[in-house]
C-alpha positions as CSV (number, residue, x, y, z in Angstrom):
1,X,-120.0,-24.5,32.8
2,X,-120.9,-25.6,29.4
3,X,-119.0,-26.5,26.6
4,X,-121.4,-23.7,24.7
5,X,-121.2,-21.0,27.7
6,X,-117.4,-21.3,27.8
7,X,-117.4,-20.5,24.3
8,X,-119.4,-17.5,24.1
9,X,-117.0,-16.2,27.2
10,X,-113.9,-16.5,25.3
11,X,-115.8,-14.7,22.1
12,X,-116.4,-12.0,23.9
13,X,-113.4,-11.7,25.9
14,X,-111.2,-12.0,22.6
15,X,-113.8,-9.6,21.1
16,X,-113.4,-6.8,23.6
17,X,-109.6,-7.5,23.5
18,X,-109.8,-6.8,20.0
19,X,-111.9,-3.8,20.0
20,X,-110.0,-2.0,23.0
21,X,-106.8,-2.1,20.2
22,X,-108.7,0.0,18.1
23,X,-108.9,2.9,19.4
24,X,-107.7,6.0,17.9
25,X,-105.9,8.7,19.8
26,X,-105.9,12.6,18.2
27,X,-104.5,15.5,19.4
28,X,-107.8,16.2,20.8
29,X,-108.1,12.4,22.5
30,X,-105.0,11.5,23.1
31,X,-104.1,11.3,27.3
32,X,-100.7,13.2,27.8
33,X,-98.9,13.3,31.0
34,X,-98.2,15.6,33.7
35,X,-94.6,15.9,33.3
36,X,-95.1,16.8,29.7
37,X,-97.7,19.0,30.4
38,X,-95.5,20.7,33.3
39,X,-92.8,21.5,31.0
40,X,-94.6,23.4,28.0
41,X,-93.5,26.3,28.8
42,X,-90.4,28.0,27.4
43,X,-86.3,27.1,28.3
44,X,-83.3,28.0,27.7
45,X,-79.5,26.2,26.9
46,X,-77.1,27.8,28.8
47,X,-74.5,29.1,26.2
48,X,-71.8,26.8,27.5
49,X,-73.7,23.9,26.8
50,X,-74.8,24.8,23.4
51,X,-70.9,24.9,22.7
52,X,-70.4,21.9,25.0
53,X,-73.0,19.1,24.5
54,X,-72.3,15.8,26.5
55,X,-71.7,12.7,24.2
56,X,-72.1,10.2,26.9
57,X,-74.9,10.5,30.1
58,X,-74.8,8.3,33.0
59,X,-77.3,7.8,35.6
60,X,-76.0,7.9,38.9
61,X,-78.3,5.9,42.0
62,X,-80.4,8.3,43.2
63,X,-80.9,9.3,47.4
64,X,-84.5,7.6,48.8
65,X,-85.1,10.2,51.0
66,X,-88.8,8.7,51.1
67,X,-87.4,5.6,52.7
68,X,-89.5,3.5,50.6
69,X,-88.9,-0.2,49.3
70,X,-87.5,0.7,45.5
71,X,-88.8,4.3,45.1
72,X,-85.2,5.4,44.2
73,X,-84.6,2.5,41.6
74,X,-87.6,3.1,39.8
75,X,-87.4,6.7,39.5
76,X,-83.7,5.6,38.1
77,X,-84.9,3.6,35.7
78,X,-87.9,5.7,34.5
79,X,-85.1,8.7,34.4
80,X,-82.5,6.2,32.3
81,X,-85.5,5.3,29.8
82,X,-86.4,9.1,29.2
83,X,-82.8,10.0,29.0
84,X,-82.3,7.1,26.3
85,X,-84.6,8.6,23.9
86,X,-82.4,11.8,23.9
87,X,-79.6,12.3,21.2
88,X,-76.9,10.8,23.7
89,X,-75.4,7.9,24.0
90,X,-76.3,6.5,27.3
91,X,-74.7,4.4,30.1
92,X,-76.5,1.4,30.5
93,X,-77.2,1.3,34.2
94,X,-76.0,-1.9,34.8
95,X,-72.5,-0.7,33.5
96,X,-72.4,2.5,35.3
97,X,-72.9,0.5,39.2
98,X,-70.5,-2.0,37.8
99,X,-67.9,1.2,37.4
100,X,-68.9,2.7,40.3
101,X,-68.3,-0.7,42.5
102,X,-65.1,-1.0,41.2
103,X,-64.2,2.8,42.1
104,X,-65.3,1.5,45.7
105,X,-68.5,3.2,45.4
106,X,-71.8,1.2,47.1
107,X,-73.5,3.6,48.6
108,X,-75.8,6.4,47.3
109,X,-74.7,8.8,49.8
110,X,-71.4,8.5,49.4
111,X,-72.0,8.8,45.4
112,X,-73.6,12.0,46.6
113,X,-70.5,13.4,48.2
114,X,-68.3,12.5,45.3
115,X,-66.9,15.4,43.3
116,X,-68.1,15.7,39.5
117,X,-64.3,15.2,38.4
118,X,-64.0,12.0,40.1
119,X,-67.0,10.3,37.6
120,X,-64.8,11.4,34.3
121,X,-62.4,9.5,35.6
122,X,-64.6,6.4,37.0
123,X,-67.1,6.3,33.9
């Protein structure tokens, strides 16, 4: 390939690069998810935890009933990431399997099994 072909390639490429970062997104254009548009509709806080917010959340390792590769991992992490956003502070996940190793914890299913009472202690 020319000297003069190769060129023109990259102009283009760097040109379309370019222009596909300039696109505007309205209310009208804009693509919103499924989740999002799953949960429009209206909720409501229990009275206990309007009284009772959390301060800290933790993800806990999830069950792969799916059996999949690292279904249950990513669904963690996309979960720990939404959760982060929230007014809470979070439990990094790293930290939280640390604590839960220590507490002799490994395996989801056990985790599973494990009373609520036993993670104010452990986290």
């Amino acid at each position: 390939m020319s000297l003069t072909k190769r060129s023109l390639l990259l102009i283009i490429l760097f040109g379309g690069l370019y222009l596909a970062g300039c696109v505007i997104a309205s209310k009208k254009t804009a693509i919103v998810s499924d989740i999002k548009t799953a949960f429009k509709g209206t909720y409501k806080v229990d009275p206990y935890m309007e009284k009772h917010m959390p301060r800290t959340v933790a993800v806990l390792p999830f069950i792969d009933e799916s059996k999949s590769q690292k279904g249950a991992e990513v669904v963690r992490r996309g979960f720990y990431n939404h959760l982060s956003s929230l007014p809470y502070k979070d439990m990094e996940l790293f930290r939280v399997d640390h604590e839960l190793r220590k507490a002799g914890l490994y395996n989801p299913d056990t985790i599973n099994k494990t009373p609520p009472e036993k993670f104010k202690e452990i986290l």
